[in-house]
SERO-287156 format. One line per 4 residues: number of its first residue (from 0); their letters; for each residue x, y, z of C-alpha. Coordinates in nm, 2 decimals. Layout:
NUM	a	X:Y:Z ~ ...;
***
This chain:
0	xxxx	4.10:-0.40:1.70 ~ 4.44:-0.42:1.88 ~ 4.35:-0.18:2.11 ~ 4.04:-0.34:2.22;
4	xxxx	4.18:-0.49:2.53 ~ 4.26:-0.14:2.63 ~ 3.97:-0.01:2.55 ~ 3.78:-0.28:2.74;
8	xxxx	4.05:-0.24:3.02 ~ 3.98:0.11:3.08 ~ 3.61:0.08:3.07 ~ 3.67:-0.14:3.36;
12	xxxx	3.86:0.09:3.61 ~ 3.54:0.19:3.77 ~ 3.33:-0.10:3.70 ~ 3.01:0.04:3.90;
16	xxxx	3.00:0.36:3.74 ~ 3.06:0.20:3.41 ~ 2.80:-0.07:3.46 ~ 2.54:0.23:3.58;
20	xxxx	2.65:0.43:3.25 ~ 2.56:0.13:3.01 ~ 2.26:0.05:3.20 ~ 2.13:0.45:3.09;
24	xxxx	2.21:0.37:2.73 ~ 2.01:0.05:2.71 ~ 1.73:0.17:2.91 ~ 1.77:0.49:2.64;
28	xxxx	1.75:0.25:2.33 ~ 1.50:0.01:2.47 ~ 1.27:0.32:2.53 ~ 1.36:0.45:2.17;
32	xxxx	1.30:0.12:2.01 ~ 0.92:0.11:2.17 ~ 0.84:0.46:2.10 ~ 0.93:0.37:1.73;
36	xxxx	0.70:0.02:1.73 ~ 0.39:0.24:1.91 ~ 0.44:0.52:1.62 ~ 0.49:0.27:1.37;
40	xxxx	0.17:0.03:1.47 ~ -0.03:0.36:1.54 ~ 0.05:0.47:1.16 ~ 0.12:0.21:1.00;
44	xxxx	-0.24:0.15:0.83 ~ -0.17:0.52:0.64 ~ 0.14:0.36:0.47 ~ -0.07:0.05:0.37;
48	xxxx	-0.35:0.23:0.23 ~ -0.47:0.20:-0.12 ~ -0.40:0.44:-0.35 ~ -0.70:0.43:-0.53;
52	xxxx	-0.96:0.43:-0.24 ~ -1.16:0.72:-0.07 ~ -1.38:0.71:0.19 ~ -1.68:0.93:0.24;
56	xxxx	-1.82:1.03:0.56 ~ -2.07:1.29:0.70 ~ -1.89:1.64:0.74 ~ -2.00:1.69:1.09;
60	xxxx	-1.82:1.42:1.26 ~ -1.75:1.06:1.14 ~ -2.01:0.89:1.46 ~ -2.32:1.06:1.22;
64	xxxx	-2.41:0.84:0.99 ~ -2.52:0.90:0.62 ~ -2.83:0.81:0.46 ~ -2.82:0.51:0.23;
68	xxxx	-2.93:0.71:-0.04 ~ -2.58:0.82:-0.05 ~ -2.42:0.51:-0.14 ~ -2.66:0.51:-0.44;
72	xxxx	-2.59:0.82:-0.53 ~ -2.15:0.78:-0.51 ~ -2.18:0.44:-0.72 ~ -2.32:0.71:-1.04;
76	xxxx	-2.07:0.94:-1.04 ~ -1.83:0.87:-1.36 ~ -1.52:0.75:-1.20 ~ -1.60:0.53:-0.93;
80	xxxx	-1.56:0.16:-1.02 ~ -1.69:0.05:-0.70 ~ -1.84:0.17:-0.35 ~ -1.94:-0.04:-0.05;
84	xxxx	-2.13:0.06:0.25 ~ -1.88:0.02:0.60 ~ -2.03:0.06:0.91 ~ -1.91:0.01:1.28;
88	xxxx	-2.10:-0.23:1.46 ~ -1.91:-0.30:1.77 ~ -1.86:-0.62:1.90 ~ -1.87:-0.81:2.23;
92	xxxx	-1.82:-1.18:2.29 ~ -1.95:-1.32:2.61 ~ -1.79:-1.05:2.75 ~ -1.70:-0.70:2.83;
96	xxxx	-1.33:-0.75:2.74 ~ -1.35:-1.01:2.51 ~ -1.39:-0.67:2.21 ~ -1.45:-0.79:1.84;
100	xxxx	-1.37:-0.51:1.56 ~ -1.67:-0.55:1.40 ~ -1.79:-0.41:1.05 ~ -2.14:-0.40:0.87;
104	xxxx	-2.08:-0.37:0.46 ~ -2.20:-0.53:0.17 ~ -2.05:-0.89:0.05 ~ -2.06:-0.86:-0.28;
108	xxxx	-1.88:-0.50:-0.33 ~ -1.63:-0.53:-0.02 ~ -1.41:-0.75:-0.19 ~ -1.42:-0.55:-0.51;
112	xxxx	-1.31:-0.25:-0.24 ~ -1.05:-0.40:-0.01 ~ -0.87:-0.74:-0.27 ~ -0.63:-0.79:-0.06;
116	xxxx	-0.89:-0.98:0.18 ~ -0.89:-1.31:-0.03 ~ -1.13:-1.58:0.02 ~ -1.16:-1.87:-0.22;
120	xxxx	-1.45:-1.84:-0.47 ~ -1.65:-2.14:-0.22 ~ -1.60:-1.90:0.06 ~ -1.72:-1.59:-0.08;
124	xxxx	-2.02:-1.76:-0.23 ~ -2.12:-1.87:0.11 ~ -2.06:-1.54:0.29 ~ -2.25:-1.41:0.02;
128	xxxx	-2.57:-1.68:0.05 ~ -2.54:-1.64:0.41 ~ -2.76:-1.31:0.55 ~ -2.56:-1.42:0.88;
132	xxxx	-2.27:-1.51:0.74 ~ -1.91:-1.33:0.86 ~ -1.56:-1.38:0.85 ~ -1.31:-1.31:1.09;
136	xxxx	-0.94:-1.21:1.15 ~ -0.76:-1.55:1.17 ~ -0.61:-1.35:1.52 ~ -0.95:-1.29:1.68;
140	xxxx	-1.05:-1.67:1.54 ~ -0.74:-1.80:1.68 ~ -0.79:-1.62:2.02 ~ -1.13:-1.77:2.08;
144	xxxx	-1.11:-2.10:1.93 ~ -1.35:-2.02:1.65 ~ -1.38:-2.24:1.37 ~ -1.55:-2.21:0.97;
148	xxxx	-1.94:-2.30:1.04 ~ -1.92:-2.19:1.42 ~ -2.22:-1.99:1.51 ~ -2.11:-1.67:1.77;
152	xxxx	-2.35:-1.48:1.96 ~ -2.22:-1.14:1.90 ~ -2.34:-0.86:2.10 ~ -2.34:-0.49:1.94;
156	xxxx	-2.21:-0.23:2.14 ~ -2.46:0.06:1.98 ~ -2.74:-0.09:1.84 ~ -3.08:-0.30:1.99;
160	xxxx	-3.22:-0.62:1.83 ~ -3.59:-0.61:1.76 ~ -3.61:-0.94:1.99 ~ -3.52:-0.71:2.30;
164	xxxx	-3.15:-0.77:2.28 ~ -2.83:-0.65:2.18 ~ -2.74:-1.01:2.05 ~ -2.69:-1.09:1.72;
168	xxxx	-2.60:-1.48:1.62 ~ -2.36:-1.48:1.27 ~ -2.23:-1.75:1.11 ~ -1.81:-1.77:1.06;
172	xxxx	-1.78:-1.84:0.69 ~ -1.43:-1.76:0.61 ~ -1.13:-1.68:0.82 ~ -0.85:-1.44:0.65;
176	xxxx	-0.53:-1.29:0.71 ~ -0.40:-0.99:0.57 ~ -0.07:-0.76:0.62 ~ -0.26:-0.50:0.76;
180	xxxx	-0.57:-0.71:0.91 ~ -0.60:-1.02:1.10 ~ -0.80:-0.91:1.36 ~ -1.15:-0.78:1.25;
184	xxxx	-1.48:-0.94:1.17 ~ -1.75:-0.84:0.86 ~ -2.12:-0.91:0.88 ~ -2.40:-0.82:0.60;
188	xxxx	-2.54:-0.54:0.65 ~ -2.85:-0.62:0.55 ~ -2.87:-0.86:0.84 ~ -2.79:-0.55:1.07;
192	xxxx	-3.02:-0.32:0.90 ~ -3.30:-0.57:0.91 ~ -3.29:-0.66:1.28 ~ -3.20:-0.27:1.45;
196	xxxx	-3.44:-0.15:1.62 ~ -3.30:0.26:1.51 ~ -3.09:0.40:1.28 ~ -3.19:0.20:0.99;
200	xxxx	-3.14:0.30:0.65 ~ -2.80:0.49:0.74 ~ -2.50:0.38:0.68 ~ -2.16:0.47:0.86;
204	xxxx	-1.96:0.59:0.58 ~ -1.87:0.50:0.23 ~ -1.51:0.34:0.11 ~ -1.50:0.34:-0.28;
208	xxxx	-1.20:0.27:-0.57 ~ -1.14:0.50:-0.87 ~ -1.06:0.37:-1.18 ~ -0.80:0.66:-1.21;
212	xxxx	-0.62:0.76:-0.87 ~ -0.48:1.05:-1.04 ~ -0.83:1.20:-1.06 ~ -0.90:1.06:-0.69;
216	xxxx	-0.92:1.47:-0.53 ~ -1.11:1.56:-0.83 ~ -1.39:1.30:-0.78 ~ -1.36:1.40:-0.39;
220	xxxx	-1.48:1.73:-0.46 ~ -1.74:1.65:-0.72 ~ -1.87:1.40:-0.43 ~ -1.86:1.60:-0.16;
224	xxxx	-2.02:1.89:-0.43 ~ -2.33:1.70:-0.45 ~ -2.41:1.70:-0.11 ~ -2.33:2.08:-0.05;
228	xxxx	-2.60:2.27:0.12 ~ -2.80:1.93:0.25 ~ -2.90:1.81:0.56 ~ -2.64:1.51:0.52;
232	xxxx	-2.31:1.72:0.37 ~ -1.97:1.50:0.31 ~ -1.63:1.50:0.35 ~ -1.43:1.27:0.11;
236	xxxx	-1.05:1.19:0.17 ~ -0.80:0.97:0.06 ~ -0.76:0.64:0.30 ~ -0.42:0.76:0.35;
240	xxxx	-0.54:1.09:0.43 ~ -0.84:0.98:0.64 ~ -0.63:0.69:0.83 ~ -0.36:0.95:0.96;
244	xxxx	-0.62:1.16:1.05 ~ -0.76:0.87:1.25 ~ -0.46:0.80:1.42 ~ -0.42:1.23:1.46;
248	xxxx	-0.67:1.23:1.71 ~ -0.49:1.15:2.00 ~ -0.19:1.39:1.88 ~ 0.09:1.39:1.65;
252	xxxx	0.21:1.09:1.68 ~ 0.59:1.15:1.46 ~ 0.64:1.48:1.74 ~ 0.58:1.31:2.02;
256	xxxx	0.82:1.00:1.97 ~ 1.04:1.32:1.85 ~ 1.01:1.51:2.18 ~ 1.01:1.23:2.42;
260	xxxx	1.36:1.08:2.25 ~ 1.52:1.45:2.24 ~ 1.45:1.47:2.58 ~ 1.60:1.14:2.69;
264	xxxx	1.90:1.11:2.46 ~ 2.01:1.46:2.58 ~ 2.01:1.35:2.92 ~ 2.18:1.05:2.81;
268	xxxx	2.43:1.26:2.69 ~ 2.51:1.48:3.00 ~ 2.55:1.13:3.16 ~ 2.78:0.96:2.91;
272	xxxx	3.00:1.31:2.88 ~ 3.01:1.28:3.24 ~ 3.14:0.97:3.27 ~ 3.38:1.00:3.03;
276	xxxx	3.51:1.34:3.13 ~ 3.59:1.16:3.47 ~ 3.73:0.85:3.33 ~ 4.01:1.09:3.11;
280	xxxx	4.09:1.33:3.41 ~ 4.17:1.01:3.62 ~ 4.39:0.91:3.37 ~ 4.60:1.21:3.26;
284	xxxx	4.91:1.09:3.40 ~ 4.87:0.78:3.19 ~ 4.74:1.01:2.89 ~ 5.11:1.14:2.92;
288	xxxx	5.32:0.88:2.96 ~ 5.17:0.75:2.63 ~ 5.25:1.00:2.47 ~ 5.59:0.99:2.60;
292	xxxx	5.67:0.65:2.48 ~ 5.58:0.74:2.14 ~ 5.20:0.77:2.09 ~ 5.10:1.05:1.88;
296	xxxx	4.81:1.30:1.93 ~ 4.60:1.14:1.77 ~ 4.59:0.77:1.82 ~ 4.59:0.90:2.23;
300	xxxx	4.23:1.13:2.15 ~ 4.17:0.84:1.88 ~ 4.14:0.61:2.18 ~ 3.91:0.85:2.39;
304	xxxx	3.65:0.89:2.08 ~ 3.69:0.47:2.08 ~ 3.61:0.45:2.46 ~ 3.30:0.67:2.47;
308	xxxx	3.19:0.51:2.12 ~ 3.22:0.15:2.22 ~ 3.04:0.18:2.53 ~ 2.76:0.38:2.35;
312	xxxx	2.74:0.11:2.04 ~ 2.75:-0.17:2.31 ~ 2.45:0.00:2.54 ~ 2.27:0.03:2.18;
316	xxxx	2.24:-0.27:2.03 ~ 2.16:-0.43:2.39 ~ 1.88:-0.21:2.38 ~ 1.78:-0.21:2.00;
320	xxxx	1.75:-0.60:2.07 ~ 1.57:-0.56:2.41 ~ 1.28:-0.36:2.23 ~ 1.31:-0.57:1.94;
324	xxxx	1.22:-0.87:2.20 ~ 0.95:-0.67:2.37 ~ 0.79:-0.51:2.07 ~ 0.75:-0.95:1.98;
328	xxxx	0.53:-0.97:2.27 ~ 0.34:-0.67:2.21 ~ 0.29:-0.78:1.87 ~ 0.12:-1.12:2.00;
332	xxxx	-0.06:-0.97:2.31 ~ -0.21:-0.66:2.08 ~ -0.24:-0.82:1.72 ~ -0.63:-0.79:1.76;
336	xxxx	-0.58:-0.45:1.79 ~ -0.26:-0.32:1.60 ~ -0.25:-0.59:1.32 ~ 0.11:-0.40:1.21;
340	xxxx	0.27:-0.34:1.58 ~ 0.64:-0.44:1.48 ~ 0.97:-0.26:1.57 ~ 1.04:-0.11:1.19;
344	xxxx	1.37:-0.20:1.06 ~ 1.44:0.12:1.01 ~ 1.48:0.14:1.42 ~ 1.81:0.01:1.39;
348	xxxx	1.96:0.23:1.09 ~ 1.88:0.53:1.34 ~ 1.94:0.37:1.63 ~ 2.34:0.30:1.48;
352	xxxx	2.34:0.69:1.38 ~ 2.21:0.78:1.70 ~ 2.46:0.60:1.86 ~ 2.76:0.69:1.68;
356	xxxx	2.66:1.07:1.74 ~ 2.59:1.05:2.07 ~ 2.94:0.88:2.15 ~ 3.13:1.11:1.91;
360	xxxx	2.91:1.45:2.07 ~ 3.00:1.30:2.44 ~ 3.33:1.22:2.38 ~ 3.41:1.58:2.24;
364	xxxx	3.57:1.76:2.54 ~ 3.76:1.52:2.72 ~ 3.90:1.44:2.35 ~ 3.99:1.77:2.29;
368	xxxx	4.13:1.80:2.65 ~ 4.35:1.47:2.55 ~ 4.45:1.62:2.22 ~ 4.61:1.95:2.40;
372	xxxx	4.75:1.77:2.66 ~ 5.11:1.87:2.75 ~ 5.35:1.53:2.87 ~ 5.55:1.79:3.10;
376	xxxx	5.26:1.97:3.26 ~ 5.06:1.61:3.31 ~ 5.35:1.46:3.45 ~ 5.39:1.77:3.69;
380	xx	5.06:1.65:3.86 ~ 5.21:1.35:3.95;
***
């Protein structure tokens, strides 16, 4: 610490060039700690998922629905303790880009399927009594004013009504919150089924627990077994499995936050080695005259690894707690969308690591040229 003011003094020489150096590493950081909240709210459902839950869907693609017959079917096998129907329904209120996450499934079983959606026994009765009952993400109810007992004309974004519309009026009977979930609204879907004018009888897939997760890929393949060969076959995965999957589709998401932050922090690099090989080579005389008046090798290169390291540490935490801010605000403007969107805490752990390597990797030459430094060939350039 009692070379701080040094340090500080030093970093101060060329204050435009330091200020533009520091301004790289935040900017750096900041982008790191963003790529790491969009990877983490983008996968973050796999790591929640239940262990003991699989979810069934038609082979071909997961837009094909199933027959209903299915569901019957999956709640007989030996090993499955309970199977609900989940279907995507859309969701529009009022309009275009007012979006609802909506679900169709079955009251009575979803709860058994997904517990951690708690609802007091006098709110799941009256979801249950209600054929237009729903409940809603406290988000989404928070975001439109909605209230327990409101009626919301909900407008699907597949399916007609039989009364000529796309409209259908449910009833909020509960509103919940969840550490993966506070954005999404469930309907009967009976009261879908009912009222469609096509694809009735289907269902969208099939989410189920085991009693054993152990045996969970074994009673995957004796599901997916039954339907070999028909006109409706299945493909049964673990939530985990099926959820990363989900996210898959628009790319790996872990090697594409991996690229994009290789790319950048070795630029980053080049800029802080830069930097600091200028910064040494304008001080060699001074290099040597410490050394004259009693320095040793190593506290003089000592210093140089401190110099590059403190402006790296300094440009990272200001940026760790830049994205930490913005990731805050993404987490509010997106929560109806990516319930989990958070910079992880993890961020920071790299982010240090990160840091001290890239100060120690940047600082390595003009180190090693301050290490080898000769007092009587330095002072000769004088």
């Amino acid at each position: 610490m009692k070379f701080l003011p040094l340090l500080w003094s030093n970093l101060q020489r060329k204050r435009l060039r330091t200020w533009l150096t520091l301004a790289s590493i935040v900017a750096a950081f900041l982008l790191f700690g963003i790529l790491q909240t969009m990877k983490a709210a983008l996968t973050g459902g796999a790591e929640l998922a239940g262990a003991d839950r699989l979810i069934t869907m038609n082979k071909v693609t997961f837009i094909q629905p199933l027959p209903e017959s299915h569901l019957t079917r999956v709640r007989g096998i030996e090993g499955v303790k309970v199977a609900t129907p989940y279907s995507w329904f859309g969701g529009v209120y009022q309009d275009d880009r007012n979006k609802v996450i909506t679900f169709a499934v079955d009251p009575e079983t979803f709860l058994q399927v997904y517990p951690e959606y708690e609802l007091t026994e006098e709110e799941h009765k009256a979801w249950i009594n209600d054929r237009a009952g729903a409940i809603v993400g406290k988000v989404t109810a928070e975001r439109y004013g909605w209230q327990v007992g409101d009626t919301i004309p909900l407008r699907s974004d597949i399916y007609q009504n039989q009364d000529g519309t796309q409209i259908w009026e449910v009833n909020i009977r509960a509103i919940f919150a969840t550490t993966n979930d506070s954005a999404s609204m469930f309907i009967h879907h009976e009261y879908l089924d009912e009222a469609r004018t096509f694809g009735k009888d289907t269902i969208g897939m099939i989410v189920l627990r085991v009693d054993d997760p152990q045996r969970s890929a074994e009673i995957a393949r004796r599901i997916d077994a039954m339907f070999a060969n028909s006109a409706n076959e299945t493909k049964t995965d673990n939530e985990r499995a099926f959820l990363q999957s989900w996210a898959n589709q628009m790319g790996n998401i872990g090697a594409l936050v991996t690229a994009v932050a290789s790319v950048v922090f070795f630029t980053l690099l080049l800029v802080i080695a830069n930097t600091m090989g200028q910064s040494v080579r304008e001080r060699t005389n001074e290099l040597a005259v410490m050394k004259t008046i009693g320095f040793s090798r190593g506290t003089v290169t000592g210093l140089v690894l401190a110099e590059s390291m403190l402006l790296t540490v300094l440009g990272a935490v200001i940026g760790l707690v830049l994205a930490s801010g913005v990731a805050q605000g993404l987490g509010k403007a997106l929560a109806q969308y990516f319930p989990t969107l958070g910079m992880p805490a993890s961020t920071y752990l790299i982010g240090g690591v990160l840091a001290i390597v890239l100060g120690a990797l940047a600082s390595a030459l003009p180190a090693t040229y301050a290490w080898q430094l000769k007092i009587v060939d330095a002072l000769r350039r004088v």
